[in-house]
C-alpha positions as a Python dict, from the first residue, in 0.01 Angstrom:
ca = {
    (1, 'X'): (0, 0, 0),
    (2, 'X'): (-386, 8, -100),
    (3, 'X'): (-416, 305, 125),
    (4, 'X'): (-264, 635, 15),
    (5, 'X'): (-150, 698, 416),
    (6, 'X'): (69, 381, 346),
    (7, 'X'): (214, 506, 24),
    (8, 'X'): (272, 810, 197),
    (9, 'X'): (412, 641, 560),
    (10, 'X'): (645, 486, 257),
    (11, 'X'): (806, 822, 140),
    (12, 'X'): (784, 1015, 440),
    (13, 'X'): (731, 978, 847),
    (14, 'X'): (871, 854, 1101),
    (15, 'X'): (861, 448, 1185),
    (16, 'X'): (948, 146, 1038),
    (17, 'X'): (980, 202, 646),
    (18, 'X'): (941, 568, 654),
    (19, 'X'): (1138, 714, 387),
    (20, 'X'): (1178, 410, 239),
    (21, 'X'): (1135, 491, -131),
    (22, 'X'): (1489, 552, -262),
    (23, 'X'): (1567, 193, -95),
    (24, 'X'): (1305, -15, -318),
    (25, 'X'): (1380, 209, -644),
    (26, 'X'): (1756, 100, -594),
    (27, 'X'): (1640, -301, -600),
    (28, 'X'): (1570, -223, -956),
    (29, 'X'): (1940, -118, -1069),
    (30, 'X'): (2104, -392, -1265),
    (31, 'X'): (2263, -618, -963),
    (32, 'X'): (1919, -720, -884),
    (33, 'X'): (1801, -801, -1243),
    (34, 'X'): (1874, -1163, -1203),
    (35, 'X'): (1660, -1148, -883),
    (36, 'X'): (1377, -1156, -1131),
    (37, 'X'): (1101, -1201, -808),
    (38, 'X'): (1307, -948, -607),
    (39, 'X'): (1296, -671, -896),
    (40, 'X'): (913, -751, -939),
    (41, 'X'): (815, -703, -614),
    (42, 'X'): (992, -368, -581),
    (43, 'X'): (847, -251, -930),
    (44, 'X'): (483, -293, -789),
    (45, 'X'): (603, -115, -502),
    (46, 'X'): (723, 211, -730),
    (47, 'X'): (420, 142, -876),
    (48, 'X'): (154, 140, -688),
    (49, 'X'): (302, 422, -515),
    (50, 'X'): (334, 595, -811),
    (51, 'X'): (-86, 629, -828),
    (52, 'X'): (-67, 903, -566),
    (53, 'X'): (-1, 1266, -659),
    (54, 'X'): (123, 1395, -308),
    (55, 'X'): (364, 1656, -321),
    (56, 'X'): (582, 1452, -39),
    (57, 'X'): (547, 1114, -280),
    (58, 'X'): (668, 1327, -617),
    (59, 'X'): (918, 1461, -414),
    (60, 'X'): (1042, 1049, -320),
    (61, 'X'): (1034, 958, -640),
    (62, 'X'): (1208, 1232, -771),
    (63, 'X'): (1520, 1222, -507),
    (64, 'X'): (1478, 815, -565),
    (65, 'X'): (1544, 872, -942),
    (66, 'X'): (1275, 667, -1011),
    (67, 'X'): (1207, 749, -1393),
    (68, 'X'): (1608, 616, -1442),
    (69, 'X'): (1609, 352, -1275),
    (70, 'X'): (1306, 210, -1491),
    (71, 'X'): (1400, 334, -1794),
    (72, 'X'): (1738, 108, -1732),
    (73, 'X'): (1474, -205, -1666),
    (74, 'X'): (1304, -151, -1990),
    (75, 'X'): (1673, -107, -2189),
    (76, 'X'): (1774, -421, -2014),
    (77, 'X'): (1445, -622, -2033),
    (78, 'X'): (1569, -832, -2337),
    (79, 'X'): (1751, -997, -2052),
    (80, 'X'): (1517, -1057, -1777),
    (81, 'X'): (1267, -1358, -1925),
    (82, 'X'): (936, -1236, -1812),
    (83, 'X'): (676, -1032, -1944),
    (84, 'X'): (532, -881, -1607),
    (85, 'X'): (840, -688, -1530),
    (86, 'X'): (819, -504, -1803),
    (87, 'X'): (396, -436, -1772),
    (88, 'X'): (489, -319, -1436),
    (89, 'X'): (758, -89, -1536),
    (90, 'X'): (562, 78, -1811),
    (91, 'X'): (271, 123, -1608),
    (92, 'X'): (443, 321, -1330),
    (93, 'X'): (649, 552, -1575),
    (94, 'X'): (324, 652, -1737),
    (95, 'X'): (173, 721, -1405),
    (96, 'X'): (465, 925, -1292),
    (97, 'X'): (496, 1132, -1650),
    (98, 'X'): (210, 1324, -1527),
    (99, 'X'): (328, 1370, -1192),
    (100, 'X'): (578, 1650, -1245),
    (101, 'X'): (789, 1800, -1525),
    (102, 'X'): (1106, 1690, -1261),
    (103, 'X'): (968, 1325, -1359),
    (104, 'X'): (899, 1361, -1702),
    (105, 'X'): (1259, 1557, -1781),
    (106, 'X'): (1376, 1265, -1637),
    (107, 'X'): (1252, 1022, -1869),
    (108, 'X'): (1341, 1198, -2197),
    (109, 'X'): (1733, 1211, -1993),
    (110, 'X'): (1706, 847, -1960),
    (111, 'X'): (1686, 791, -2291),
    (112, 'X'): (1316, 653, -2259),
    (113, 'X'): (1206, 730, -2643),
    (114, 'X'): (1440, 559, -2775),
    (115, 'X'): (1383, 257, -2586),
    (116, 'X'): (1009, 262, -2640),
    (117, 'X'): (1100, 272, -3035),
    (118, 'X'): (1309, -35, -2956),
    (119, 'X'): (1020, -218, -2746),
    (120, 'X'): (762, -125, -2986),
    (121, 'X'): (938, -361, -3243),
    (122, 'X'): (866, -653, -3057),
    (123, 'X'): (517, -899, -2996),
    (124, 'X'): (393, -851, -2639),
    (125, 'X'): (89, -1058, -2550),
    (126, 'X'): (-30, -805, -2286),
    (127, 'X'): (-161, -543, -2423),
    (128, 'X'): (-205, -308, -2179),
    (129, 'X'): (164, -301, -2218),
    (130, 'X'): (127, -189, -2591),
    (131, 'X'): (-171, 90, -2475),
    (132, 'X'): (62, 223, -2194),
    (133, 'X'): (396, 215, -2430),
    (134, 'X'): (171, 433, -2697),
    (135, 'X'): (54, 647, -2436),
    (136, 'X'): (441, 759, -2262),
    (137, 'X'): (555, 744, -2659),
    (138, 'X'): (324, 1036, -2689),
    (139, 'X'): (412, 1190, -2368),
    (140, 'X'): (765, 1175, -2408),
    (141, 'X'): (751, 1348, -2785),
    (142, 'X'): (572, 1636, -2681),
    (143, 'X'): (833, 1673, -2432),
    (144, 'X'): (1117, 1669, -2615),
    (145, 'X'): (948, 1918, -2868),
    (146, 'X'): (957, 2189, -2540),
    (147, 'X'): (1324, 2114, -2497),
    (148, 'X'): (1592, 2275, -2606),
    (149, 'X'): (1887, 2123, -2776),
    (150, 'X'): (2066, 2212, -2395),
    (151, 'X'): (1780, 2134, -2209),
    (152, 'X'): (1810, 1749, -2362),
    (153, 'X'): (2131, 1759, -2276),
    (154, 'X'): (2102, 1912, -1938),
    (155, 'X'): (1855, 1636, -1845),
    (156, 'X'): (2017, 1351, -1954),
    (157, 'X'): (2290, 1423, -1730),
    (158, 'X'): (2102, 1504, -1471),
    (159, 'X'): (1909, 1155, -1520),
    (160, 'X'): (2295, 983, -1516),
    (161, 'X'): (2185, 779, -1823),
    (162, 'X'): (2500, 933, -2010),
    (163, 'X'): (2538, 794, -2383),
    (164, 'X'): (2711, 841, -2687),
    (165, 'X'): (2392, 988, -2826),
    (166, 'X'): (2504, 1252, -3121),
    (167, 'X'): (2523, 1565, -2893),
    (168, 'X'): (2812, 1444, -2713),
    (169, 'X'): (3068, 1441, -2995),
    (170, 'X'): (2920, 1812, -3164),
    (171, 'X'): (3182, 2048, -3126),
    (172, 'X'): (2902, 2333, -3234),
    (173, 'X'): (2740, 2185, -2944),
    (174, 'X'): (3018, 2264, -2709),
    (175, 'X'): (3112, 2632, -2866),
    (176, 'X'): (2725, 2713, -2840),
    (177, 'X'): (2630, 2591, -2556),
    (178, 'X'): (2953, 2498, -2276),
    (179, 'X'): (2875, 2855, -2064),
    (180, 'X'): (2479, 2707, -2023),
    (181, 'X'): (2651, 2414, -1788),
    (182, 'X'): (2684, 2724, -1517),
    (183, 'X'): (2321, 2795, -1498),
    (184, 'X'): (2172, 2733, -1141),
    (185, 'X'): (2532, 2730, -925),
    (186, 'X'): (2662, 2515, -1226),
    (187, 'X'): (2402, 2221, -1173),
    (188, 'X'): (2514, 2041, -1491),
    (189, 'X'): (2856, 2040, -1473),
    (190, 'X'): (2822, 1934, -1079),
    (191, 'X'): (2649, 1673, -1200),
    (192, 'X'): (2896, 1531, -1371),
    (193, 'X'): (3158, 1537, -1150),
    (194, 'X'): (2936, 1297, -911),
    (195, 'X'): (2885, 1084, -1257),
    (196, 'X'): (3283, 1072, -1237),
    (197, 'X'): (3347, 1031, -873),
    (198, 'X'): (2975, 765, -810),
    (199, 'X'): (2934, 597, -1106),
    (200, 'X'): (3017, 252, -1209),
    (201, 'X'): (2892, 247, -1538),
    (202, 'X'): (3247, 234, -1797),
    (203, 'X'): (3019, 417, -2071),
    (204, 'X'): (2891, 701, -1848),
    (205, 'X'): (3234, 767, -1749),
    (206, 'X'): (3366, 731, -2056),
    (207, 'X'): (3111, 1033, -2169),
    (208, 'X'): (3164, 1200, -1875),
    (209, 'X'): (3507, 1236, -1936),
    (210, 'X'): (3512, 1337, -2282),
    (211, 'X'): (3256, 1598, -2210),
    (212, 'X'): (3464, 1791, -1926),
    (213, 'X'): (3728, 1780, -2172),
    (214, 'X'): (3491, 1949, -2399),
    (215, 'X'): (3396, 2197, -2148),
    (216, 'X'): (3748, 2323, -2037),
    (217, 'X'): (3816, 2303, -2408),
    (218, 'X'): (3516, 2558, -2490),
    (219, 'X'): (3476, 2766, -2165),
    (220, 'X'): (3672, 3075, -2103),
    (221, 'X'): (3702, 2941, -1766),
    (222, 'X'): (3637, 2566, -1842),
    (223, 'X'): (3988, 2502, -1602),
    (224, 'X'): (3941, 2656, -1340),
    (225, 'X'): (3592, 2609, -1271),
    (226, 'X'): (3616, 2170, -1296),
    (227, 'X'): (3963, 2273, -1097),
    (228, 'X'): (3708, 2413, -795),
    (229, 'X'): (3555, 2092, -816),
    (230, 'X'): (3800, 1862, -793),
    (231, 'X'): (3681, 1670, -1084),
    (232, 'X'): (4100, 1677, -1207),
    (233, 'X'): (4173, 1403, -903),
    (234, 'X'): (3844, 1197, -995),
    (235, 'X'): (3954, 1183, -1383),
    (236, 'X'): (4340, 1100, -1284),
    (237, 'X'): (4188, 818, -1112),
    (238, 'X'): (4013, 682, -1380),
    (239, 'X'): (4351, 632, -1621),
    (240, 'X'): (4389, 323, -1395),
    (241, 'X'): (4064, 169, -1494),
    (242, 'X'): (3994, -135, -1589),
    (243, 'X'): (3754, -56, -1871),
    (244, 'X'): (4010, 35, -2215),
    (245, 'X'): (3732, 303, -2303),
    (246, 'X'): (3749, 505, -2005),
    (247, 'X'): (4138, 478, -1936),
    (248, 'X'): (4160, 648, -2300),
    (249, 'X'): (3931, 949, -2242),
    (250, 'X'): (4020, 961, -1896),
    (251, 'X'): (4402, 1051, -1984),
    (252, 'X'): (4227, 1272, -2249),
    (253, 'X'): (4065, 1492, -2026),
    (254, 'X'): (4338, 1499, -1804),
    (255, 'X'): (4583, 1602, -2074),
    (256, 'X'): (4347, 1887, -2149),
    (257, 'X'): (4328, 2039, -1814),
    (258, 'X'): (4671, 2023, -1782),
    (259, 'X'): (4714, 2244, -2174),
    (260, 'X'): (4444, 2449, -2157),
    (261, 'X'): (4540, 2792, -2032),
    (262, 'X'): (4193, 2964, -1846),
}
């Protein structure tokens, strides 16, 4: 991966390990975290590839959800024993930040200031890690200063890094601002509905669920637009989860679909 034809040949082509990107990004989700060698290895990958500014490569990373996926590394790194993983991680996401706003928007959805606040508290003996933390701190800050209260929103679930951060649980949040989940063939509201049908994560569907209830309950249409989307079956499954959490605002958001007159 030296040569920039390789890094490309990795993202796009035809042969052996064309299009190959969104394959090593995924050996960085948490199943492989105990893989400490395994998770390594693919982090240099995403990183080295993440030196070239080809349209094609910024295009890989964005569809691999790169930013995410190392974001969750970095809020996880407290349990993975080893310095490097986390020099490697940092160093790719502040390659990437200038790649693309895509890439960036990503980052501040992933929750990655906050977890650079939380990383900054501890000793690192590298300190390239330290000089690449301050740098992405920056980067990050300016973005969020561009962003709307919605547009933090809209990225975050976007990124699928969905948290109780503050927004969630603002009603004047939800009057203001439910309509804005329409915008461009109702990407953010879509997106959530794959959160609720793909992910495995009991606090992202926990949040997922209590913000479609939040939508229906705000919308003029809230009903029958998650209705469209089939998002009623998803949630109906989710009452018979394991996790306590999600069961709760699962039955929640079905009980509000089934009230709420749109």
């Amino acid at each position: 991966l030296e040569a920039e034809v390789n890094r490309v040949g990795l993202c796009v082509g035809e042969g052996e390990g064309a299009g190959g990107m969104e394959m090593v990004a995924s050996l960085a989700d948490k199943p492989f975290h105990g893989a400490v060698q395994v998770l390594y290895h693919a982090l240099v990958v995403v990183w080295m590839v993440s030196f070239c500014g080809r349209s094609e490569v910024v295009e890989a990373l964005e569809k691999a959800q790169a930013p995410r996926r190392l974001t969750f590394v970095l809020r996880e790194s407290g349990d993975i024993p080893t310095e490097k993983v986390v020099r490697v991680s940092v160093a790719a996401l502040r390659n990437m930040a200038g790649k693309s706003p895509r890439l960036c928007g990503e980052m501040v959805g992933a929750g990655l200031a906050g977890v650079l606040k939380r990383l900054a508290l501890r000793k690192w003996m590298d300190h390239d890690i330290v000089d690449d933390m301050a740098v992405l701190e920056s980067i990050v800050a300016a973005e969020l200063a561009k962003m709307s209260t919605f547009e933090v929103y809209k990225n975050e679930v976007l990124s699928g890094a969905l948290t109780w951060s503050p927004v969630h649980t603002d009603d004047n949040f939800w009057k203001l601002h439910s309509e804005e989940l329409d915008a461009n063939n109702s990407e953010a509201l879509r997106a959530l509905a794959r959160l609720l049908a793909d992910s495995e994560d009991p606090t992202v569907l926990a949040v997922a669920c209590h913000d479609v209830a939040q939508y229906v309950k705000c919308h003029p249409r809230g009903r029958a637009k998650v209705q469209s989307l089939g998002v009623k079956s998803k949630v109906m499954e989710l009452m018979g989860h394991s996790n306590s959490s999600v069961r709760r605002y699962a039955l929640n958001c079905v009980q509000v679909i089934m009230i709420t007159c749109t």
